[in-house]
Chimera marker file (.cmm) of the C-alpha trace (Angstrom):
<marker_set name="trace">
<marker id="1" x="13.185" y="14.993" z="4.560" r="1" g="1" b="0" radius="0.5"/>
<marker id="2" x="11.727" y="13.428" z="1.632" r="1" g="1" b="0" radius="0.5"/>
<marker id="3" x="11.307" y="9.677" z="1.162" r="1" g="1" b="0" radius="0.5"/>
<marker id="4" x="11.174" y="8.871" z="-2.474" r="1" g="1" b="0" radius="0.5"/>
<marker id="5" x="9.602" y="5.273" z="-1.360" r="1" g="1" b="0" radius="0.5"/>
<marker id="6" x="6.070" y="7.319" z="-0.699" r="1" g="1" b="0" radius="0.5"/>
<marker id="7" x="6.468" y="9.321" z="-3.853" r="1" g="1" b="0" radius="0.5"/>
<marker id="8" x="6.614" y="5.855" z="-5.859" r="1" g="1" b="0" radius="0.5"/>
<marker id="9" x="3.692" y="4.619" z="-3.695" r="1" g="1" b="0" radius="0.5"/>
<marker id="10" x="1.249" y="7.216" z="-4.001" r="1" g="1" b="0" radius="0.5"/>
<marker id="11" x="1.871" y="7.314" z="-7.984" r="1" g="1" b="0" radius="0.5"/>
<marker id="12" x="1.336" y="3.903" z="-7.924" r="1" g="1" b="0" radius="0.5"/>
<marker id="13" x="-2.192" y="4.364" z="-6.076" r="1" g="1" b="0" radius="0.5"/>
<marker id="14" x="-3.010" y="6.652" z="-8.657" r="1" g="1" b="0" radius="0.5"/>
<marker id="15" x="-3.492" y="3.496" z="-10.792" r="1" g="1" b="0" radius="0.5"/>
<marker id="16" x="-5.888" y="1.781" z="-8.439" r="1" g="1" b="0" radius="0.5"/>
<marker id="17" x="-8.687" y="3.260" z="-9.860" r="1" g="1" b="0" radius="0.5"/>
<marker id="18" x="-7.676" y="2.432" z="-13.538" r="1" g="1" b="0" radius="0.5"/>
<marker id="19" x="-7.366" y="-1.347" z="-12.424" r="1" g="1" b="0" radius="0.5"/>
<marker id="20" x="-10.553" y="-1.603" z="-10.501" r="1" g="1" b="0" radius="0.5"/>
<marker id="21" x="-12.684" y="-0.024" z="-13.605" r="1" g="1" b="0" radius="0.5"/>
<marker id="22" x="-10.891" y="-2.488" z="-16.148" r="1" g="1" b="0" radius="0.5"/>
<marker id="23" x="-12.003" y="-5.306" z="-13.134" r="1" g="1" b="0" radius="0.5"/>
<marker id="24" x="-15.958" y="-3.841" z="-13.105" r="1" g="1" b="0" radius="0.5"/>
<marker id="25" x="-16.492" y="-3.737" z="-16.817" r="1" g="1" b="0" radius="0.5"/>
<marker id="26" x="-14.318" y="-7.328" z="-16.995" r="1" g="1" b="0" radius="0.5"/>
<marker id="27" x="-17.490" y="-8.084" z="-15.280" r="1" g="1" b="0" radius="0.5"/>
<marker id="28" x="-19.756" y="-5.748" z="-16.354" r="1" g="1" b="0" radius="0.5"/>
<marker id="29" x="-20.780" y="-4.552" z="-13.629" r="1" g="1" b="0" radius="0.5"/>
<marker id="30" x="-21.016" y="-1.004" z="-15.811" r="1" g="1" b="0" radius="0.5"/>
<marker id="31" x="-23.088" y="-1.427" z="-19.111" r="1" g="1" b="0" radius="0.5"/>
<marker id="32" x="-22.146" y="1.781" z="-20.221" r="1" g="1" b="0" radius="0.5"/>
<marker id="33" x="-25.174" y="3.350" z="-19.822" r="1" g="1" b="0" radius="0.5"/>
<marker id="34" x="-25.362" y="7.057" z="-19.457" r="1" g="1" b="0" radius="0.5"/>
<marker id="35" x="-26.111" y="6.725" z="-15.343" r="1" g="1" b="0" radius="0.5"/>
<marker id="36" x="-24.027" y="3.642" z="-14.785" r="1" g="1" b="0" radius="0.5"/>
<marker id="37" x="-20.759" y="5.247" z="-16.008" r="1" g="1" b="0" radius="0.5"/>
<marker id="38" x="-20.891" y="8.431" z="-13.432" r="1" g="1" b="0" radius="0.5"/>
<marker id="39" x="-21.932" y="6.408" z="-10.590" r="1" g="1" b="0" radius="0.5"/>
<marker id="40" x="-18.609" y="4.104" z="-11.142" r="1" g="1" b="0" radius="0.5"/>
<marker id="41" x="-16.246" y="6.672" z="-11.526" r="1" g="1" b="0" radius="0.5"/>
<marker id="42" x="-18.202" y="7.912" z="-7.923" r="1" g="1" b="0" radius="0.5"/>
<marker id="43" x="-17.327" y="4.655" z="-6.377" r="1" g="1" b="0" radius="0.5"/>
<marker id="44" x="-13.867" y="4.593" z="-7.474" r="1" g="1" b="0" radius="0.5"/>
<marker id="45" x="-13.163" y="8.154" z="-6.535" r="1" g="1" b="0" radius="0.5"/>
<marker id="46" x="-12.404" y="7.570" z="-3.032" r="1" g="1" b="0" radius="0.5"/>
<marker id="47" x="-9.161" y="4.783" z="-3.957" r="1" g="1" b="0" radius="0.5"/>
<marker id="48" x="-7.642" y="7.882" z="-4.864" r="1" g="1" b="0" radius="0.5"/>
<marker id="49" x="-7.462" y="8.814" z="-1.092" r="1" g="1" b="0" radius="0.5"/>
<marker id="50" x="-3.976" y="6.455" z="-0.067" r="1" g="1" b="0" radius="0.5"/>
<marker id="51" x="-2.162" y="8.315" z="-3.248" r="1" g="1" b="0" radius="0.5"/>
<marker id="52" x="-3.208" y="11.909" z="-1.342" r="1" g="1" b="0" radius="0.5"/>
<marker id="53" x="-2.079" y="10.415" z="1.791" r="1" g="1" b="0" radius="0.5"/>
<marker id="54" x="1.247" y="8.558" z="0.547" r="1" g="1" b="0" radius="0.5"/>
<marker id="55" x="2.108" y="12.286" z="-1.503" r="1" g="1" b="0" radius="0.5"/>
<marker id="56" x="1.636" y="13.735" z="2.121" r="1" g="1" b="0" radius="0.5"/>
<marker id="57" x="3.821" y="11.816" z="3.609" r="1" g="1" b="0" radius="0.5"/>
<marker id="58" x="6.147" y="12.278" z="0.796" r="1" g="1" b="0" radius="0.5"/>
<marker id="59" x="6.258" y="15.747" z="1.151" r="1" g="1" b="0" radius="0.5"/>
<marker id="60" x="6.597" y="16.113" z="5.226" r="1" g="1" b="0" radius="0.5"/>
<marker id="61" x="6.813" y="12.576" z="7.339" r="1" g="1" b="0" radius="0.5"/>
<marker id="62" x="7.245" y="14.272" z="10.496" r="1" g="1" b="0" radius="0.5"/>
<marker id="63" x="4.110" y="16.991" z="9.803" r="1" g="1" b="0" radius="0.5"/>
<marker id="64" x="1.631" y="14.142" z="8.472" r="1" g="1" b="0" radius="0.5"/>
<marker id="65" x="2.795" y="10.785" z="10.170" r="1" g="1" b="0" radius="0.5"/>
<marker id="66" x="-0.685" y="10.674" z="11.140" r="1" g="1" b="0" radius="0.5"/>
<marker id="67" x="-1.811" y="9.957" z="7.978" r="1" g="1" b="0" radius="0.5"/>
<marker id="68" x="0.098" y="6.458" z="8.411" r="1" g="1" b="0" radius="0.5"/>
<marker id="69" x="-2.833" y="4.490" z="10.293" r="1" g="1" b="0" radius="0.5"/>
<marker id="70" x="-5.521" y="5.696" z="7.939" r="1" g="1" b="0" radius="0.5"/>
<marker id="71" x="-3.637" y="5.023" z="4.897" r="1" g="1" b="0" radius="0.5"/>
<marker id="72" x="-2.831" y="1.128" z="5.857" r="1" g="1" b="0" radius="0.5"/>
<marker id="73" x="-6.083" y="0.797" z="7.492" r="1" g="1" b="0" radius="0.5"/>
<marker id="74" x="-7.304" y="1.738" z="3.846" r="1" g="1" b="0" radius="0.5"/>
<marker id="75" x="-5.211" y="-0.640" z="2.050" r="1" g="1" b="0" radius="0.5"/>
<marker id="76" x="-6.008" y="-3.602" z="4.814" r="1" g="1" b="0" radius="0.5"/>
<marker id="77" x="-9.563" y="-2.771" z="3.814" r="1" g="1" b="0" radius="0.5"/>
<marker id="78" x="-8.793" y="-2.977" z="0.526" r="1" g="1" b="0" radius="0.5"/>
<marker id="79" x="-7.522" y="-6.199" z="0.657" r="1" g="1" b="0" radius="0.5"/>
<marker id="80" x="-10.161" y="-7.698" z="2.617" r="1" g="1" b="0" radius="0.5"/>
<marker id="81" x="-12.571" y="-6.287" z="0.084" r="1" g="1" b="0" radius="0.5"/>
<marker id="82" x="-10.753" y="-8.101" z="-2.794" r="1" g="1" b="0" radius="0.5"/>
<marker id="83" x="-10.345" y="-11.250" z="-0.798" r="1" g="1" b="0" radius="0.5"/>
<marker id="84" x="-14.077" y="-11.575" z="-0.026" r="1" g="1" b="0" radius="0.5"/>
<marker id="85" x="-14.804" y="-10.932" z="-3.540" r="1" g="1" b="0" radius="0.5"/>
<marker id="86" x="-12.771" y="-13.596" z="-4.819" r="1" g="1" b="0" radius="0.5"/>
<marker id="87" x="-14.017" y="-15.858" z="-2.537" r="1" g="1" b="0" radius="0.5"/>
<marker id="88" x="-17.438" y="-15.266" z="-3.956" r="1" g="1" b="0" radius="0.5"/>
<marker id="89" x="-16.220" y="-15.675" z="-7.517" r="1" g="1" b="0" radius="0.5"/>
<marker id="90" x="-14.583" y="-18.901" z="-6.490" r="1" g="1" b="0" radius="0.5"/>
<marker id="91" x="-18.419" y="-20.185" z="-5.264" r="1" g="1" b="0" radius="0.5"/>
<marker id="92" x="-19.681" y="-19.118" z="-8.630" r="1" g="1" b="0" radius="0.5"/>
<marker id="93" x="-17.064" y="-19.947" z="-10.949" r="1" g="1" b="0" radius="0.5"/>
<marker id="94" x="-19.620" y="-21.349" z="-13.700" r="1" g="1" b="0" radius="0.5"/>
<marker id="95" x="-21.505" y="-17.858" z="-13.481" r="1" g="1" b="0" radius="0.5"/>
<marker id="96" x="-18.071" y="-16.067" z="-13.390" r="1" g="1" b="0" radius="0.5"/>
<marker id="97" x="-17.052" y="-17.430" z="-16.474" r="1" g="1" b="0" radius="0.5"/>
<marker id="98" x="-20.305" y="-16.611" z="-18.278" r="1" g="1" b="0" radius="0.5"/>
<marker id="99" x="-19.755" y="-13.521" z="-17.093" r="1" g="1" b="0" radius="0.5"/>
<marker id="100" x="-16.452" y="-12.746" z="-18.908" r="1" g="1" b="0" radius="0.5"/>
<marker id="101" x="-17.274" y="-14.870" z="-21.720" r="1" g="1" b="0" radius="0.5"/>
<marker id="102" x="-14.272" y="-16.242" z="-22.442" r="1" g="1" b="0" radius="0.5"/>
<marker id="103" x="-10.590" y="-17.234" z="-21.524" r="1" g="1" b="0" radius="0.5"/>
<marker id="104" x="-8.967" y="-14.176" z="-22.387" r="1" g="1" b="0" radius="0.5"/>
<marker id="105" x="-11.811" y="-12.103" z="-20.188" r="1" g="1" b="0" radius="0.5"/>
<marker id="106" x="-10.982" y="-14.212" z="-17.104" r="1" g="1" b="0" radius="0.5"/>
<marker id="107" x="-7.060" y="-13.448" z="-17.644" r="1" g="1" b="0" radius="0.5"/>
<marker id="108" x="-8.345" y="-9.361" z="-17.756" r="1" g="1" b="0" radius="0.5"/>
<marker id="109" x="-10.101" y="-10.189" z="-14.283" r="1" g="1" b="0" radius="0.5"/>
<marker id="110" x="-7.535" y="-11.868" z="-13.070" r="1" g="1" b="0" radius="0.5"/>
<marker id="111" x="-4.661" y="-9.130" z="-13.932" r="1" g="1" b="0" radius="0.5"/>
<marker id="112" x="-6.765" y="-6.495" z="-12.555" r="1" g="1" b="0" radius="0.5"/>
<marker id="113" x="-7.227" y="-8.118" z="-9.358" r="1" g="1" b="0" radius="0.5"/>
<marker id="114" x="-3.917" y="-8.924" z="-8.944" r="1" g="1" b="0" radius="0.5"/>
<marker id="115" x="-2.192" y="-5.256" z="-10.161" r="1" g="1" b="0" radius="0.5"/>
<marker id="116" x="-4.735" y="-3.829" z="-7.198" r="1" g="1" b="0" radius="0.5"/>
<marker id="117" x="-3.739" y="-6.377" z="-4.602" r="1" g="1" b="0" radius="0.5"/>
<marker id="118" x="-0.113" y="-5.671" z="-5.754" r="1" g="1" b="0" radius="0.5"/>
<marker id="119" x="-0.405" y="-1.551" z="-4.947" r="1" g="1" b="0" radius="0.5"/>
<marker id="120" x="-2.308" y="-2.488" z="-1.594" r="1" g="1" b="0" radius="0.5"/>
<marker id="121" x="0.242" y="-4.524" z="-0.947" r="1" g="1" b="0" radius="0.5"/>
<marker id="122" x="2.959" y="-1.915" z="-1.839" r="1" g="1" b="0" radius="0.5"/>
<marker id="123" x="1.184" y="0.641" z="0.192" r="1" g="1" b="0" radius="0.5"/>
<marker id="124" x="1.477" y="-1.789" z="3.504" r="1" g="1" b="0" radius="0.5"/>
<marker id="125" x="4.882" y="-2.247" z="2.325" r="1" g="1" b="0" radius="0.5"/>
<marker id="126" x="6.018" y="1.198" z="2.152" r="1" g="1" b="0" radius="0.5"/>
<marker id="127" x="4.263" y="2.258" z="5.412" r="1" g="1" b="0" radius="0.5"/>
<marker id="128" x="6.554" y="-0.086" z="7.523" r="1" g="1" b="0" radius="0.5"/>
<marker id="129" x="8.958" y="1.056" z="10.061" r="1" g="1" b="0" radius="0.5"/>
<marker id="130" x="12.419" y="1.663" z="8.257" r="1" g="1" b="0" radius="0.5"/>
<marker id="131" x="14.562" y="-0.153" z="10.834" r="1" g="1" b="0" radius="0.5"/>
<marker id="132" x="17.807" y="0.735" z="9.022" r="1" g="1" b="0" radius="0.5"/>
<marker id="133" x="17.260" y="4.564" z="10.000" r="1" g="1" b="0" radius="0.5"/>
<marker id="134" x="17.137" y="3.276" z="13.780" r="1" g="1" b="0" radius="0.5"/>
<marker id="135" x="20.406" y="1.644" z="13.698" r="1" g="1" b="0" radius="0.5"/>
<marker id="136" x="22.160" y="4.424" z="11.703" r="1" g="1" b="0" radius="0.5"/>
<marker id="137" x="20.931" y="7.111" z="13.984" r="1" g="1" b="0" radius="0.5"/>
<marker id="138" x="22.624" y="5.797" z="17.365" r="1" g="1" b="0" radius="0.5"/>
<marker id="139" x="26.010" y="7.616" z="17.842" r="1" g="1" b="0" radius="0.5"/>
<marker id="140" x="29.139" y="4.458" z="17.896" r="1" g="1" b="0" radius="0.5"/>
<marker id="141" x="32.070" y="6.860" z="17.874" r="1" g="1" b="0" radius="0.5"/>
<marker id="142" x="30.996" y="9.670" z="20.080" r="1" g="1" b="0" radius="0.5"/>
<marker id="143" x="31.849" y="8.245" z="23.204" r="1" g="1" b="0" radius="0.5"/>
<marker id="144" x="28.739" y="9.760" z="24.576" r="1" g="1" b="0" radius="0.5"/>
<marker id="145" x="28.064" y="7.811" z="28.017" r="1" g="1" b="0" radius="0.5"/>
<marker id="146" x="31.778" y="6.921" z="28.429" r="1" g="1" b="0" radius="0.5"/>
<marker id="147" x="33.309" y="8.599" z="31.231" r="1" g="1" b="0" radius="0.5"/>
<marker id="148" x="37.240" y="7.391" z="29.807" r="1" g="1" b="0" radius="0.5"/>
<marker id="149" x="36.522" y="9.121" z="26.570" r="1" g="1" b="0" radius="0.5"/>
<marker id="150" x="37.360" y="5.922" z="24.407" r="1" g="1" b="0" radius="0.5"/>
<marker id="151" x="35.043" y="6.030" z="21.562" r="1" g="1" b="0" radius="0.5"/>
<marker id="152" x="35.794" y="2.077" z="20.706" r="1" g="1" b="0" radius="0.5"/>
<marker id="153" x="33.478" y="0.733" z="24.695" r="1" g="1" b="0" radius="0.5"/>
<marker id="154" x="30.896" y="3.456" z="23.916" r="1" g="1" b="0" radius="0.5"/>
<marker id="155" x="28.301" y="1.448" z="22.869" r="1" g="1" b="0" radius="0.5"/>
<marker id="156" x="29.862" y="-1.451" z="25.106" r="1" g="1" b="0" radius="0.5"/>
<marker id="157" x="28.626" y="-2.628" z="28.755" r="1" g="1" b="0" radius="0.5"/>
<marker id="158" x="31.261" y="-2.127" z="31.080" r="1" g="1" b="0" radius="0.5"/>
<marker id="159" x="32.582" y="-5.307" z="32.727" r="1" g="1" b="0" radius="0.5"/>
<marker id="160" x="34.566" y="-5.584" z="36.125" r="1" g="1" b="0" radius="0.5"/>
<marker id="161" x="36.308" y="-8.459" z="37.403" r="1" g="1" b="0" radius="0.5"/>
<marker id="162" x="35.275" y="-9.932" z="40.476" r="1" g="1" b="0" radius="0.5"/>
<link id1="1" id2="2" r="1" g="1" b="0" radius="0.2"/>
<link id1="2" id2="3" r="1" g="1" b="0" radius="0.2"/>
<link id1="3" id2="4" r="1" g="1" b="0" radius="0.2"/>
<link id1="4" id2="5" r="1" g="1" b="0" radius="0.2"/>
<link id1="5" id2="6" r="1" g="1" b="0" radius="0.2"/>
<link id1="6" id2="7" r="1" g="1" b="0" radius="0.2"/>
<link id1="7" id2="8" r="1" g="1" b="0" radius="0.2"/>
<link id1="8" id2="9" r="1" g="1" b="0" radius="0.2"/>
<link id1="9" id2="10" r="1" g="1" b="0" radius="0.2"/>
<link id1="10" id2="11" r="1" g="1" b="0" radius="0.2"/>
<link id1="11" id2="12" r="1" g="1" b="0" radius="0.2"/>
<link id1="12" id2="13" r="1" g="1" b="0" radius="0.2"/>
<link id1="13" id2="14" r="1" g="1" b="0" radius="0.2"/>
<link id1="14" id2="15" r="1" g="1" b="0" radius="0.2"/>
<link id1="15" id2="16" r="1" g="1" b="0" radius="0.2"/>
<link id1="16" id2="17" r="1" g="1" b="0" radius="0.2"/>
<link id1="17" id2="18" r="1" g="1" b="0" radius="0.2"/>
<link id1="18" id2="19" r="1" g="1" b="0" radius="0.2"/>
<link id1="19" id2="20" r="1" g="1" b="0" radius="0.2"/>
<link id1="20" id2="21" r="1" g="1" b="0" radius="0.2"/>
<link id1="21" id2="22" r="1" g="1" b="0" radius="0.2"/>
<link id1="22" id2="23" r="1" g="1" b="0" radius="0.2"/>
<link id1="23" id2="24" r="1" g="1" b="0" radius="0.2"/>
<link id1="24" id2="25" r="1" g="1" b="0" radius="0.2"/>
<link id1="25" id2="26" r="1" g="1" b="0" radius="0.2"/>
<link id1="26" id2="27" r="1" g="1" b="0" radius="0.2"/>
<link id1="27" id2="28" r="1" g="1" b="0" radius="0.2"/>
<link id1="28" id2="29" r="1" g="1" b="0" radius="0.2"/>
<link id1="29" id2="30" r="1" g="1" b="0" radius="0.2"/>
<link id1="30" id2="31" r="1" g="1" b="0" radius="0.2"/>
<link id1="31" id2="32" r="1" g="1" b="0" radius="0.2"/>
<link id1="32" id2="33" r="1" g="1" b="0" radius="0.2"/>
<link id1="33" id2="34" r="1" g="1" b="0" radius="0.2"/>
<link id1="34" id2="35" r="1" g="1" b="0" radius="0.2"/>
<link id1="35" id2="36" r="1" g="1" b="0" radius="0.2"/>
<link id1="36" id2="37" r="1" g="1" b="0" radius="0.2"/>
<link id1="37" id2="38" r="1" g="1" b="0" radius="0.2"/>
<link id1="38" id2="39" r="1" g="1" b="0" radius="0.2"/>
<link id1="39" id2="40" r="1" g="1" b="0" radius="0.2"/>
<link id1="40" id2="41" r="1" g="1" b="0" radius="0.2"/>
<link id1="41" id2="42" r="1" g="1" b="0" radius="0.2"/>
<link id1="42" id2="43" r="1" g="1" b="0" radius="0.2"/>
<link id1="43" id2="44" r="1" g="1" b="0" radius="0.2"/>
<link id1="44" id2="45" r="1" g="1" b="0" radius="0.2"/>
<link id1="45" id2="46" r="1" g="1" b="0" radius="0.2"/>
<link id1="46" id2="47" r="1" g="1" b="0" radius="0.2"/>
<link id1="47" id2="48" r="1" g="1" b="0" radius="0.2"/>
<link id1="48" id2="49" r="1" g="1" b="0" radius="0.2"/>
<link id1="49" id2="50" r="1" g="1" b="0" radius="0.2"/>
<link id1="50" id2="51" r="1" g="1" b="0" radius="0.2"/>
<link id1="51" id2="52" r="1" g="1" b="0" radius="0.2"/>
<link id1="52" id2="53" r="1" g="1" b="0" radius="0.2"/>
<link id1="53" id2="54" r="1" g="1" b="0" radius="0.2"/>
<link id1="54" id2="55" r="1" g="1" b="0" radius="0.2"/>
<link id1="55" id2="56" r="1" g="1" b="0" radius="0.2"/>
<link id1="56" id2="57" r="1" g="1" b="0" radius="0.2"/>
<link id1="57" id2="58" r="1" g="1" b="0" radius="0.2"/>
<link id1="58" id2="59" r="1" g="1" b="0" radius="0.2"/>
<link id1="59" id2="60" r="1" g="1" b="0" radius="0.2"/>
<link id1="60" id2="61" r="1" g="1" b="0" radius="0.2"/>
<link id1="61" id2="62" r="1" g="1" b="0" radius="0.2"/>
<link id1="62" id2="63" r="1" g="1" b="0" radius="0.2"/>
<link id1="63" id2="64" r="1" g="1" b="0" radius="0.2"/>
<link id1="64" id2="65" r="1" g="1" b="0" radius="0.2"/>
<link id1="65" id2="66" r="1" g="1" b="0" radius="0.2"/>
<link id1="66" id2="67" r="1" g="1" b="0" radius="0.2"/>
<link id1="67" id2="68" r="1" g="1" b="0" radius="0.2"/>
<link id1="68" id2="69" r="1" g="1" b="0" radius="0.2"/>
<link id1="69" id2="70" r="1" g="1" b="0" radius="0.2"/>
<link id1="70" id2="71" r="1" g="1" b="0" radius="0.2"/>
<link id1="71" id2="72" r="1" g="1" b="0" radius="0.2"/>
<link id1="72" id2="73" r="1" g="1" b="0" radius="0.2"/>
<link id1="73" id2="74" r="1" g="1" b="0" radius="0.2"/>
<link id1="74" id2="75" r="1" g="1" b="0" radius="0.2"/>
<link id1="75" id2="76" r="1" g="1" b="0" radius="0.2"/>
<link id1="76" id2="77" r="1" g="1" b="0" radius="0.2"/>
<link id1="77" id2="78" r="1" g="1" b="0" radius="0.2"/>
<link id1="78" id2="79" r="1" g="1" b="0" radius="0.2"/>
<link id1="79" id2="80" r="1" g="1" b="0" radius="0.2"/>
<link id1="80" id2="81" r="1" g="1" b="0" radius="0.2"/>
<link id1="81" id2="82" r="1" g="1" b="0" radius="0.2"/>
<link id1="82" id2="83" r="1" g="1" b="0" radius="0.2"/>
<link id1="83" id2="84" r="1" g="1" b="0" radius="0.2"/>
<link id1="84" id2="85" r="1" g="1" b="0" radius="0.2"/>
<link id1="85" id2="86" r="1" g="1" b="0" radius="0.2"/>
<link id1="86" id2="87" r="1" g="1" b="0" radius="0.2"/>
<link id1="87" id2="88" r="1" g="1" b="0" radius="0.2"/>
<link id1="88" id2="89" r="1" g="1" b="0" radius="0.2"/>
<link id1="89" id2="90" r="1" g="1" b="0" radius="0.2"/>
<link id1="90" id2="91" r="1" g="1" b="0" radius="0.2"/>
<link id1="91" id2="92" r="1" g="1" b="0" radius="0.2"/>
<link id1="92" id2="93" r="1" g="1" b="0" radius="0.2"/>
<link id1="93" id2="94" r="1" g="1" b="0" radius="0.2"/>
<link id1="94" id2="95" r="1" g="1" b="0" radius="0.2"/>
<link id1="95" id2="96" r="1" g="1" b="0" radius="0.2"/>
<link id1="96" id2="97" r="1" g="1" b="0" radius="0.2"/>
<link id1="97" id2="98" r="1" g="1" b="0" radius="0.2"/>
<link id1="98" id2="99" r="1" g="1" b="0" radius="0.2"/>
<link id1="99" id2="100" r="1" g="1" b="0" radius="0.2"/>
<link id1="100" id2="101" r="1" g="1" b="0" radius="0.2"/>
<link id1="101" id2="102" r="1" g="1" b="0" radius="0.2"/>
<link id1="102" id2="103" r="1" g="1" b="0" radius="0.2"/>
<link id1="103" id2="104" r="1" g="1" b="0" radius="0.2"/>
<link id1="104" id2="105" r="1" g="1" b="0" radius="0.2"/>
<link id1="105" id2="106" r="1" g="1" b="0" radius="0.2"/>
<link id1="106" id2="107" r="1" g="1" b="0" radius="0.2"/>
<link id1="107" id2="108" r="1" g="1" b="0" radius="0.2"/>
<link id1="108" id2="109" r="1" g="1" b="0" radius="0.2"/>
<link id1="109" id2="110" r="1" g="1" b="0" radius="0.2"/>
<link id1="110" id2="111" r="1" g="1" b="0" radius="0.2"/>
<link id1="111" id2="112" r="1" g="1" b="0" radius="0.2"/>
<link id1="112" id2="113" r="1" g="1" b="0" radius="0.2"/>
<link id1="113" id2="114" r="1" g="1" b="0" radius="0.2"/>
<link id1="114" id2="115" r="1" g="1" b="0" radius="0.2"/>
<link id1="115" id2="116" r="1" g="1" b="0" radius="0.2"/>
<link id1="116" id2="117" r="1" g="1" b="0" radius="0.2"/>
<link id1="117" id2="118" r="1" g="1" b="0" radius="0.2"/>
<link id1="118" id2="119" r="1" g="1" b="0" radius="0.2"/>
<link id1="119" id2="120" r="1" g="1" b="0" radius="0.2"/>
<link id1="120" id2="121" r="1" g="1" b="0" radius="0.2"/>
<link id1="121" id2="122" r="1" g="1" b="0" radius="0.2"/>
<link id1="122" id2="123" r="1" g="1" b="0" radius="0.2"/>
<link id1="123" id2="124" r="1" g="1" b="0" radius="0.2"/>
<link id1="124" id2="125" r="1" g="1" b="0" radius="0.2"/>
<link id1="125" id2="126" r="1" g="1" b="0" radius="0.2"/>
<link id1="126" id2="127" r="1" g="1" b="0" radius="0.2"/>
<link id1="127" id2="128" r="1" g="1" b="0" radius="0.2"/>
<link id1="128" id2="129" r="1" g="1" b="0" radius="0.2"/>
<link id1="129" id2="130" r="1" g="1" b="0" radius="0.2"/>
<link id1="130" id2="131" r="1" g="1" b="0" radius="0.2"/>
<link id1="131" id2="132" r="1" g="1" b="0" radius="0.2"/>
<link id1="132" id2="133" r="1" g="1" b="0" radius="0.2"/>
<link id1="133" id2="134" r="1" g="1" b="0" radius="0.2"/>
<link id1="134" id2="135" r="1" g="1" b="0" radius="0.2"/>
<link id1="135" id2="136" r="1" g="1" b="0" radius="0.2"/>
<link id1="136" id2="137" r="1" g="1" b="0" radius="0.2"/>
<link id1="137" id2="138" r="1" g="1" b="0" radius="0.2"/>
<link id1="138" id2="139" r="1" g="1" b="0" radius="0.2"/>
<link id1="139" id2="140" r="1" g="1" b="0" radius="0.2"/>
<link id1="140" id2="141" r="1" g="1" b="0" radius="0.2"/>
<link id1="141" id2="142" r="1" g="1" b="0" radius="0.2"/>
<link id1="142" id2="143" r="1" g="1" b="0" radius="0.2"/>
<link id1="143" id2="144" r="1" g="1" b="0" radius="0.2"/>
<link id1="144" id2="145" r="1" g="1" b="0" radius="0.2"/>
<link id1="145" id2="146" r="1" g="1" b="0" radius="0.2"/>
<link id1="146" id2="147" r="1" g="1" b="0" radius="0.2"/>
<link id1="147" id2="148" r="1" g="1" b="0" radius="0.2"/>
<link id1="148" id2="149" r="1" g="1" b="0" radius="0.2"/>
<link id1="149" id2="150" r="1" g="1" b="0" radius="0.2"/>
<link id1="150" id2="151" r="1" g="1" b="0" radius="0.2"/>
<link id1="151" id2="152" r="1" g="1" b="0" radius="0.2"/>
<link id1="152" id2="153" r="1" g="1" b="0" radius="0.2"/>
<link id1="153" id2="154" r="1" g="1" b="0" radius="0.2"/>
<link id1="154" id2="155" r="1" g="1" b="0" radius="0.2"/>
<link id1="155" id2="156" r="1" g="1" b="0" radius="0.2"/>
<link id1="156" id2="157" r="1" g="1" b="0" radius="0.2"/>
<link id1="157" id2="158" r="1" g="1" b="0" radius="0.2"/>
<link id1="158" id2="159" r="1" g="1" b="0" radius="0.2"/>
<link id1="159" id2="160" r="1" g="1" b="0" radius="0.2"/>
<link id1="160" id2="161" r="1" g="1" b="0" radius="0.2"/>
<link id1="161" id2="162" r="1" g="1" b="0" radius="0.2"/>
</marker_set>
């Protein structure tokens, strides 16, 4: 069965990568030099690896469910990544702000940063148990268990009077 909620998660994975290079030149951490560029778009390559994941699970839970632990063990990673970064940028907020050389350069960092953490986040999100399948997949009216056949004390203990 299909799940639409990892379709809409892996497509927005895809645009991981797109954030984090609009985060490294925000902070130009890529000078566009010819050697620069390539080795970026290396880095960023493997971000692309929850979306595979997430469009597996899309396609067959059951078949890839192990994909699960790797793909929120990459987005937990993720997170910590951007965490310890920001923590760093808080230290050096004077250099940080030379860095993107003005207000509206600081808002770019600070929208990339938070459209990544927000597909991390939506990753986690989407890999969580779906407890509403668990309750809607235990039989009320079958009367399975009941010797008496009544399908309303199915799912009820039985009680005897002392």
């Amino acid at each position: 069965m299909r799940k639409a909620r990892y379709l809409a998660a892996g497509v927005a994975a895809l645009a991981k990568p797109f954030f984090l290079a609009g985060l490294a030149s925000s902070l130009q951490l890529s000078d566009g030099a010819q050697l620069s560029v390539p080795f970026l778009r290396y880095l960023l390559l493997p971000q692309t690896i929850p979306a595979l994941c997430l469009f597996f699970l899309w396609y067959d839970t059951d078949r890839y469910g192990a994909l699960k632990p790797l793909t929120a063990f990459l987005a937990i990673s993720s997170i910590a990544m951007l965490a310890f970064g920001a923590m760093a940028a808080a230290g050096k907020f004077q250099l940080l702000l030379l860095t993107v050389q003005n207000a509206q350069g600081l808002l770019r960092v600070l929208l990339a940063a938070l459209g990544t953490l927000a597909i991390d986040l939506l990753c986690l999100f989407v890999l969580l148990p779906d407890s509403r399948r668990k309750r809607n997949d235990t039989p009320i009216d079958s009367g399975a268990g009941n010797s008496e056949g009544s399908p309303r004390t199915a799912s009820q203990p039985q009680y005897k009077e002392p």
